[in-house]
C-alpha positions in Angstrom: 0.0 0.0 0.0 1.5 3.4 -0.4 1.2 6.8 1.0 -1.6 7.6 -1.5 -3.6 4.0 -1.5 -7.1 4.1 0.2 -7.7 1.8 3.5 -10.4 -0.3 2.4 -13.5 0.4 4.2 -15.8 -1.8 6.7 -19.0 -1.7 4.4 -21.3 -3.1 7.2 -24.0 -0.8 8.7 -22.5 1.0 11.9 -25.6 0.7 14.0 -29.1 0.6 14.2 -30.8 2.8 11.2 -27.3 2.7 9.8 -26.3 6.1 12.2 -22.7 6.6 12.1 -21.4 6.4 15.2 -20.0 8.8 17.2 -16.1 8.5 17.6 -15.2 6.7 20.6 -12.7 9.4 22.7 -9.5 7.5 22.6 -10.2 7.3 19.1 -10.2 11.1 18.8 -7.3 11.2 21.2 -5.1 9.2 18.5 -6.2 11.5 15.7 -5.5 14.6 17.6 -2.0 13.2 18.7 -1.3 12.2 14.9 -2.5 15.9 13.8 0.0 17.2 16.1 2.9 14.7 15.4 2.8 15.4 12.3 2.6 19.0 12.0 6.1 18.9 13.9 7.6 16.7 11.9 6.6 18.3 8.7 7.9 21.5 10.4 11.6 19.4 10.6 11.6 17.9 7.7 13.7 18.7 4.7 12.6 16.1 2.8 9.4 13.3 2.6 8.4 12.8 5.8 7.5 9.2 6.8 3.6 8.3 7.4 5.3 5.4 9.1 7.6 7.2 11.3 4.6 9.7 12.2 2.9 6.5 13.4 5.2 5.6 15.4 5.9 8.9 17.0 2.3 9.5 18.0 2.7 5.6 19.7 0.1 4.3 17.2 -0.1 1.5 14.6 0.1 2.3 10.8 -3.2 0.8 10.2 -5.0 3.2 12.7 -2.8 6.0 11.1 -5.0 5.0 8.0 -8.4 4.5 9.6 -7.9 8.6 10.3 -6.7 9.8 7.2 -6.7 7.2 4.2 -4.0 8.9 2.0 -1.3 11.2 2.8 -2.9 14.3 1.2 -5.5 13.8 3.8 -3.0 13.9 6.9 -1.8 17.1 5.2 -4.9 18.8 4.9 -5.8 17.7 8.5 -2.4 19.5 9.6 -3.0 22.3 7.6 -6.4 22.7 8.9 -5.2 22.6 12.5 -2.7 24.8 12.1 -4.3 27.4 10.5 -7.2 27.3 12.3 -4.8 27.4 16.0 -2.7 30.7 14.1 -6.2 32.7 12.9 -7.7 31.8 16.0 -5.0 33.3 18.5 -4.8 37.0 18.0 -7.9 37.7 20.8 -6.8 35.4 23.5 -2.6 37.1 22.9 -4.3 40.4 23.4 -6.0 39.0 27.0 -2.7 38.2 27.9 -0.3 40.8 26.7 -0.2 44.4 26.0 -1.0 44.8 21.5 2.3 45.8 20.7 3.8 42.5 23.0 0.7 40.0 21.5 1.4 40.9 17.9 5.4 39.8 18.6 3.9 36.6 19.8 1.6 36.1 16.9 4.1 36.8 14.4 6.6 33.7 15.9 3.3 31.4 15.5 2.7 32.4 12.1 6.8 31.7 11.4 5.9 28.6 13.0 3.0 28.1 11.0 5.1 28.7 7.5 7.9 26.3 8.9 5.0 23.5 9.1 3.9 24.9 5.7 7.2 24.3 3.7 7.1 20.7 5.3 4.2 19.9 3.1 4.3 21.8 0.5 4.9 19.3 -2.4 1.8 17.8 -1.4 -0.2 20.7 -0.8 0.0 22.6 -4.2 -0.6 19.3 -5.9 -4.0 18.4 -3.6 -4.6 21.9 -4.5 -4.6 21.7 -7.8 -6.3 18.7 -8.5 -8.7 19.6 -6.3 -8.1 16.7 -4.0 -7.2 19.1 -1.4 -9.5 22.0 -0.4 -8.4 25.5 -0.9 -8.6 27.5 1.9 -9.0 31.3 2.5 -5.3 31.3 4.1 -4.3 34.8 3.6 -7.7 36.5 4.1 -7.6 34.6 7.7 -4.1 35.8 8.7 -4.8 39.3 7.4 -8.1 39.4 9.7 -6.1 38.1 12.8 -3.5 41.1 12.4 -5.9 43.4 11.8 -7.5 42.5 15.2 -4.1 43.1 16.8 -3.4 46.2 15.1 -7.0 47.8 15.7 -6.3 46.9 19.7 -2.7 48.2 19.6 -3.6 51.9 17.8 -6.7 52.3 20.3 -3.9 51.6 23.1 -1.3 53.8 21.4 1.2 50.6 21.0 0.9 50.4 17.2 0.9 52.6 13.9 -3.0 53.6 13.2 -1.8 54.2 9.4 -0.7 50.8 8.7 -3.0 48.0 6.2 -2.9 44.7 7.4 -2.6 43.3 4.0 0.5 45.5 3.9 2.0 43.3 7.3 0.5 40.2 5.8 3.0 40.5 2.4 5.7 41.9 4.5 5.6 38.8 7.0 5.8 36.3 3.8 8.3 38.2 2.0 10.6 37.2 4.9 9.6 34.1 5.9 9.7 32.4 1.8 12.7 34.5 0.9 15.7 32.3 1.7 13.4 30.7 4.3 15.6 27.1 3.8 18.9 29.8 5.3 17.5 31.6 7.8 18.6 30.8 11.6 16.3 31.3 14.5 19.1 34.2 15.5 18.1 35.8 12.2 14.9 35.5 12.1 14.4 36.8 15.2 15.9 40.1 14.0 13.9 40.3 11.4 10.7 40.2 13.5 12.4 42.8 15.6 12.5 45.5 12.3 8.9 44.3 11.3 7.8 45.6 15.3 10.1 48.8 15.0 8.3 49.6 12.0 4.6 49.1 12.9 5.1 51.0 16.4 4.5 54.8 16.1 7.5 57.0 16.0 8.3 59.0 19.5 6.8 62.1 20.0 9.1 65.3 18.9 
């Protein structure tokens, strides 16, 4: 069987009526655990990452690894999914916890994080996305609406540039981390975010 190969499927009625049933929790346990195994190793990897080593990892067989998601495309657009959803979702519980200027540093390491998981599965994302095998999602409009939250709350509080367009931060964020992404160190990196927050907060008063 490889990567791609469907798990044939139990075609005998799952209950009375022919309900589906409802996931049993250790069940959803091992799918969460795989989600999250895998998005770290695709986040390390430099090349194919191994459905069979992912199984492992996550203390699983390979057969339930393929009860959860049938082909590899489907374990990437679970990961993706995840991801995403964790990075767009984050912005209003950083600003409960930190001042703006200090939640939008925080949000802008878990987006680098997010792009790191991203090149891991690349490969396989563009081609699920273009044979439609893989949904497409509304990515950017997501990540531009979650830094426009944080920017809103940091020019009401003074921390942050009121004259700045979130798609503006959006393109500036992935022109650093795609350009030479495979080269950058964390050391870097880090210095880049720091000219990305000098620039969004207002200058000093003359």
């Amino acid at each position: 069987m490889t990567s791609t190969d469907p798990v044939p499927h139990d075609p005998r009625p799952s209950g009375p009526g022919n309900k589906p049933r409802t996931p049993r929790a250790d069940a959803l346990r091992n799918r969460d655990k795989l989600v999250r195994v895998a998005g770290a190793a695709f986040a390390a990897a430099d090349g194919t990452v191994s459905l069979e080593g992912i199984a492992r990892d996550a203390g699983v067989g390979i057969g339930t690894l393929y009860r959860h998601f049938p082909t590899r495309e489907a374990l990437v657009e679970a990961v993706y999914a995840a991801e995403l959803d964790d990075v767009a979702a984050s912005a209003p519980a950083l600003l409960r916890e930190r001042t703006p200027d200090a939640a939008l540093r925080a949000w802008i390491e878990r987006y680098a994080a997010f792009i790191a998981t991203k090149r891991g599965m690349a490969d396989t994302l563009r081609a699920g996305w273009a044979s439609g095998r893989i949904a497409t999602p509304a990515t950017r409009e997501r990540i531009t609406a979650a830094i426009a939250t944080i920017l809103a709350a940091g020019a009401e509080a003074g921390a942050l540039r009121a004259d700045v367009e979130p798609d503006d931060v959006t393109v500036m964020l992935l022109g650093i981390f795609l350009a030479g992404a495979a080269d950058h160190t964390s050391e870097q990196t880090g210095r880049l975010i720091d000219l990305v927050m000098d620039a969004l907060r207002p200058p000093p008063p003359r």
